[in-house]
N, CA, C and O atoms as a Tripos MOL2 file, in Angstrom:
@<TRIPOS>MOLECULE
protein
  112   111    28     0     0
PROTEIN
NO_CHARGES

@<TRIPOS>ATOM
      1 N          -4.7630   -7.5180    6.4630 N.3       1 UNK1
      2 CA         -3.4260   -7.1510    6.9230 C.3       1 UNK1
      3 C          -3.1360   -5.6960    6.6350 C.2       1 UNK1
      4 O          -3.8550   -5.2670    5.7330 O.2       1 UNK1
      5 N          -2.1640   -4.6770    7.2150 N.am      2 UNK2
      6 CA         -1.9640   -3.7290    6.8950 C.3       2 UNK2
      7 C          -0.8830   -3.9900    5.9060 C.2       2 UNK2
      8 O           0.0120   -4.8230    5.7580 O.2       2 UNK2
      9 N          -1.4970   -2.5510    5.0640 N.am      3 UNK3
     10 CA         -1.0670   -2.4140    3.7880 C.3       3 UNK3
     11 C           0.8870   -2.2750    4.3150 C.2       3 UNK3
     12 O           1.6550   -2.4140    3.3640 O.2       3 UNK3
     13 N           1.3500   -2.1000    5.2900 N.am      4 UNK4
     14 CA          2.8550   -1.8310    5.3150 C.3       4 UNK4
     15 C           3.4580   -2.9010    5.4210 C.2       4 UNK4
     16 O           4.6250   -3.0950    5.0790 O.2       4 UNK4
     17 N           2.6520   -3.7510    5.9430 N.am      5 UNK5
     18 CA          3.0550   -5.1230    5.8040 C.3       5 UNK5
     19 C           2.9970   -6.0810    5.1050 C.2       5 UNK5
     20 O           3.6340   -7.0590    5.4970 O.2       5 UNK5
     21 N           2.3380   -6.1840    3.9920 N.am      6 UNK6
     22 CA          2.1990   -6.5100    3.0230 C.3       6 UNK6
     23 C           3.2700   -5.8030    1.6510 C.2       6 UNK6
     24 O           3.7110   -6.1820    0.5660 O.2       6 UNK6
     25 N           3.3060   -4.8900    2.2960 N.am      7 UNK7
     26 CA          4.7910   -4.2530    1.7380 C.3       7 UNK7
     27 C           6.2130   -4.4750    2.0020 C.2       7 UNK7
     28 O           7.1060   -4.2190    1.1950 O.2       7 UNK7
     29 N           6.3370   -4.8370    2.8710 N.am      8 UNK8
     30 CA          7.2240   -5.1010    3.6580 C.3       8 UNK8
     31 C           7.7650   -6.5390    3.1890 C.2       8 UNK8
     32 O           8.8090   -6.7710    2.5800 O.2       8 UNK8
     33 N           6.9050   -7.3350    3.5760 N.am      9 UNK9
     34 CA          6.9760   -8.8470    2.9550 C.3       9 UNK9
     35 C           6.9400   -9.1000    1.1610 C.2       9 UNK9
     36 O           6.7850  -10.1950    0.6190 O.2       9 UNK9
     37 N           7.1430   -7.6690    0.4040 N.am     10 UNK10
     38 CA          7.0920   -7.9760   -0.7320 C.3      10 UNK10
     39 C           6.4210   -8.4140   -1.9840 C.2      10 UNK10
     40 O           6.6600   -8.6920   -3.1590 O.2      10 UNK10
     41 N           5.2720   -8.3130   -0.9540 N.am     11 UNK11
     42 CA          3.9290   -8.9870   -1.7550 C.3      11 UNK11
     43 C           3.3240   -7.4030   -2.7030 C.2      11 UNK11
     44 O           2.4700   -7.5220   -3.5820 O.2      11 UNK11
     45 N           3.8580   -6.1730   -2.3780 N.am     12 UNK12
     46 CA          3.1880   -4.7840   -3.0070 C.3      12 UNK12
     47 C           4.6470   -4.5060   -3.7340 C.2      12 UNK12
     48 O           5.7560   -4.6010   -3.2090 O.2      12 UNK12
     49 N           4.3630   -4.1770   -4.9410 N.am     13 UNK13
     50 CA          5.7040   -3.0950   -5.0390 C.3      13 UNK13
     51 C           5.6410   -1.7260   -4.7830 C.2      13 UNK13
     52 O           4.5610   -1.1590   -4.6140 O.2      13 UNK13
     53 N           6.5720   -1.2270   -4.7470 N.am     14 UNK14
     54 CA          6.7510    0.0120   -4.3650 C.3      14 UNK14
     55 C           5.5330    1.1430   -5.0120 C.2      14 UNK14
     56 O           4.8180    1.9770   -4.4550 O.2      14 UNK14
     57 N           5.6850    0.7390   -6.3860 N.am     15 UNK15
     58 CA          4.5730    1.3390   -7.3490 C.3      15 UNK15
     59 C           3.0230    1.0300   -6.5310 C.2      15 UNK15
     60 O           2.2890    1.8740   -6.0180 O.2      15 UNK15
     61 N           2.8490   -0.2340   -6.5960 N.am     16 UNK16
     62 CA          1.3220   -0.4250   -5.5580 C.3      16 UNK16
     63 C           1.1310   -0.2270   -4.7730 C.2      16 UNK16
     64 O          -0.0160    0.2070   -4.6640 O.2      16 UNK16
     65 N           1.7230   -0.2840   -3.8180 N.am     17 UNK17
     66 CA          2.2220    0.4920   -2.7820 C.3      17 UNK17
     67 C           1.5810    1.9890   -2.2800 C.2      17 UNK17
     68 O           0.7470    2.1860   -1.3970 O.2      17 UNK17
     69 N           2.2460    2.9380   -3.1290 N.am     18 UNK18
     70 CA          2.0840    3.9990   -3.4200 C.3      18 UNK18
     71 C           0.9760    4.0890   -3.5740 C.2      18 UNK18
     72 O           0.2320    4.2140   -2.6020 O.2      18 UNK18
     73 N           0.4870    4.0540   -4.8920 N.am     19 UNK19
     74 CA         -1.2320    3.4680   -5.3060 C.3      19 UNK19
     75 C          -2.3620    3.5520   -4.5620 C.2      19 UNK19
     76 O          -3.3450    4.2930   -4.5910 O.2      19 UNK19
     77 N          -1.9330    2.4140   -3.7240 N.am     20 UNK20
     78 CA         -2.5490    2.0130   -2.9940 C.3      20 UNK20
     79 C          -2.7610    3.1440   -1.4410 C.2      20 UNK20
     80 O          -3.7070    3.2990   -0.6690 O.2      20 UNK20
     81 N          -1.7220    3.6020   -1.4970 N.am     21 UNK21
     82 CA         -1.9400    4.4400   -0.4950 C.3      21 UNK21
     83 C          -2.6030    5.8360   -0.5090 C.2      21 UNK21
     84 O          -3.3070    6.3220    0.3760 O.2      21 UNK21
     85 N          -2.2740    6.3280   -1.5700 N.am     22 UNK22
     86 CA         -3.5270    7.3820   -2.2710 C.3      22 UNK22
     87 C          -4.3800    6.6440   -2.2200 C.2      22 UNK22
     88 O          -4.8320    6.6240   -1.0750 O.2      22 UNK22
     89 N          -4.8190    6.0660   -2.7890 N.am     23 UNK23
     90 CA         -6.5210    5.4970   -2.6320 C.3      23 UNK23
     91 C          -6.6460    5.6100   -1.0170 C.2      23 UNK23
     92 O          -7.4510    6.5120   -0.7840 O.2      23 UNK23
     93 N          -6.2680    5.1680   -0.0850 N.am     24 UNK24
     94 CA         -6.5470    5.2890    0.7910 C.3      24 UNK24
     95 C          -6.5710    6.3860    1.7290 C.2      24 UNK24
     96 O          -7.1180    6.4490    2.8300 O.2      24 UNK24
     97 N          -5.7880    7.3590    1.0160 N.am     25 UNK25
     98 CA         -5.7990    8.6580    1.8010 C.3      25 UNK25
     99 C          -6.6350    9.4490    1.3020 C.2      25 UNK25
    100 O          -7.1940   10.3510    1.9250 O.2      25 UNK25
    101 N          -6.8570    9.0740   -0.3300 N.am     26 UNK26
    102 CA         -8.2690   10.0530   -0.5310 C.3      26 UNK26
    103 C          -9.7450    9.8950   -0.3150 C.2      26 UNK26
    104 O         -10.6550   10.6610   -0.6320 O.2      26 UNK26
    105 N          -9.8000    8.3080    0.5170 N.am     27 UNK27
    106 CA        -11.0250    7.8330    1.2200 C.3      27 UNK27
    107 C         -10.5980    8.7750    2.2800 C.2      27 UNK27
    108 O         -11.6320    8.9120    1.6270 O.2      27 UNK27
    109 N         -10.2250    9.4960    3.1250 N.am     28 UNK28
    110 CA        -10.0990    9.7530    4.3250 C.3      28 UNK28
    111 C         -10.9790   11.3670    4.7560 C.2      28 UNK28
    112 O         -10.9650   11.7890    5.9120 O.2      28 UNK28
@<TRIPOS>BOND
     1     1     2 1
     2     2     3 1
     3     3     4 2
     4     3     5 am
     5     5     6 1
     6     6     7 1
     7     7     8 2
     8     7     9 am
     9     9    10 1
    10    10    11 1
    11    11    12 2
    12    11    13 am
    13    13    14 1
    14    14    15 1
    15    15    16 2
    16    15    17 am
    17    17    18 1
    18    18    19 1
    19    19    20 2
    20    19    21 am
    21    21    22 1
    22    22    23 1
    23    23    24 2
    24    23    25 am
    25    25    26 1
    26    26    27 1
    27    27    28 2
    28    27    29 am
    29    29    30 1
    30    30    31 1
    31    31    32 2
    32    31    33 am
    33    33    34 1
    34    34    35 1
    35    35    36 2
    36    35    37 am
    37    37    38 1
    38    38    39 1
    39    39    40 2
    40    39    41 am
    41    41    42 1
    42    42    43 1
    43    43    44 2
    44    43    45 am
    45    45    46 1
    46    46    47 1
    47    47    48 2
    48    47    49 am
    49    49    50 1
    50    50    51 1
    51    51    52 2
    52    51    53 am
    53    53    54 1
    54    54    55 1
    55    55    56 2
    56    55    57 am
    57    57    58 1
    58    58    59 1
    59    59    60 2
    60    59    61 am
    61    61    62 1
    62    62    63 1
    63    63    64 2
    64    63    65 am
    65    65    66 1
    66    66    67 1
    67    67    68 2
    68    67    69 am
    69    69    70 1
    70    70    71 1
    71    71    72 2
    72    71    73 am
    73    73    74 1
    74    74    75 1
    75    75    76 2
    76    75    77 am
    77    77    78 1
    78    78    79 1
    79    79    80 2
    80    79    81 am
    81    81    82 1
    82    82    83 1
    83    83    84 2
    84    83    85 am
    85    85    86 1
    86    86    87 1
    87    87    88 2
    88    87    89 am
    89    89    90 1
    90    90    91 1
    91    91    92 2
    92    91    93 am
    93    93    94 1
    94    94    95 1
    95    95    96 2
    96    95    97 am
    97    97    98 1
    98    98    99 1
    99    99   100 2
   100    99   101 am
   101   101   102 1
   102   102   103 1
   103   103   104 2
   104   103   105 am
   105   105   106 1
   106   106   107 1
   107   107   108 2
   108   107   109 am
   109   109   110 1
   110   110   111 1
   111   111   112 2
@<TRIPOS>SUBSTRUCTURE
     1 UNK1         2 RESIDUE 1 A UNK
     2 UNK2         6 RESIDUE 1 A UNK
     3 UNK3        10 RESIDUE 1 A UNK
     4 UNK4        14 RESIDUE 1 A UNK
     5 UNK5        18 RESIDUE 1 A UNK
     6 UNK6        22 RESIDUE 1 A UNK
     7 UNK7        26 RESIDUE 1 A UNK
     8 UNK8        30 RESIDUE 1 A UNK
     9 UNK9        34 RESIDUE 1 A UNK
    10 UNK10       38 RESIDUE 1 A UNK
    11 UNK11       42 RESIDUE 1 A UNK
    12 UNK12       46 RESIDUE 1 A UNK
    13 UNK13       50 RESIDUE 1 A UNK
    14 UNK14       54 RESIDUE 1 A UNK
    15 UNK15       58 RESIDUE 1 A UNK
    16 UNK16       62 RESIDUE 1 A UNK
    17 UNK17       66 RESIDUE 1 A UNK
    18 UNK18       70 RESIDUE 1 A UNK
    19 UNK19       74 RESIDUE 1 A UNK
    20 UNK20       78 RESIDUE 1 A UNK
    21 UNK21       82 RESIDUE 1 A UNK
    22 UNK22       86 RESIDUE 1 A UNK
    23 UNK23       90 RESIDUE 1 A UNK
    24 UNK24       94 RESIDUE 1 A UNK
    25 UNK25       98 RESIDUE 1 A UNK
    26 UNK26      102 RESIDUE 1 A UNK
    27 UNK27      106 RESIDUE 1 A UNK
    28 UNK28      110 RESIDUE 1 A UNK
């Protein structure tokens, strides 16, 4: 699933979220 949606639905917090999205932007 995408990670915004999984955000969205509450399942990430904001903190993991975040996290999570650096990790993924510094794969890029």
């Amino acid at each position: 699933r995408h990670l915004g949606e999984l955000h969205d639905a509450g399942l990430l917090t904001d903190d993991e979220f975040s996290d999570k999205k650096a990790e993924l932007l510094a794969e890029l």
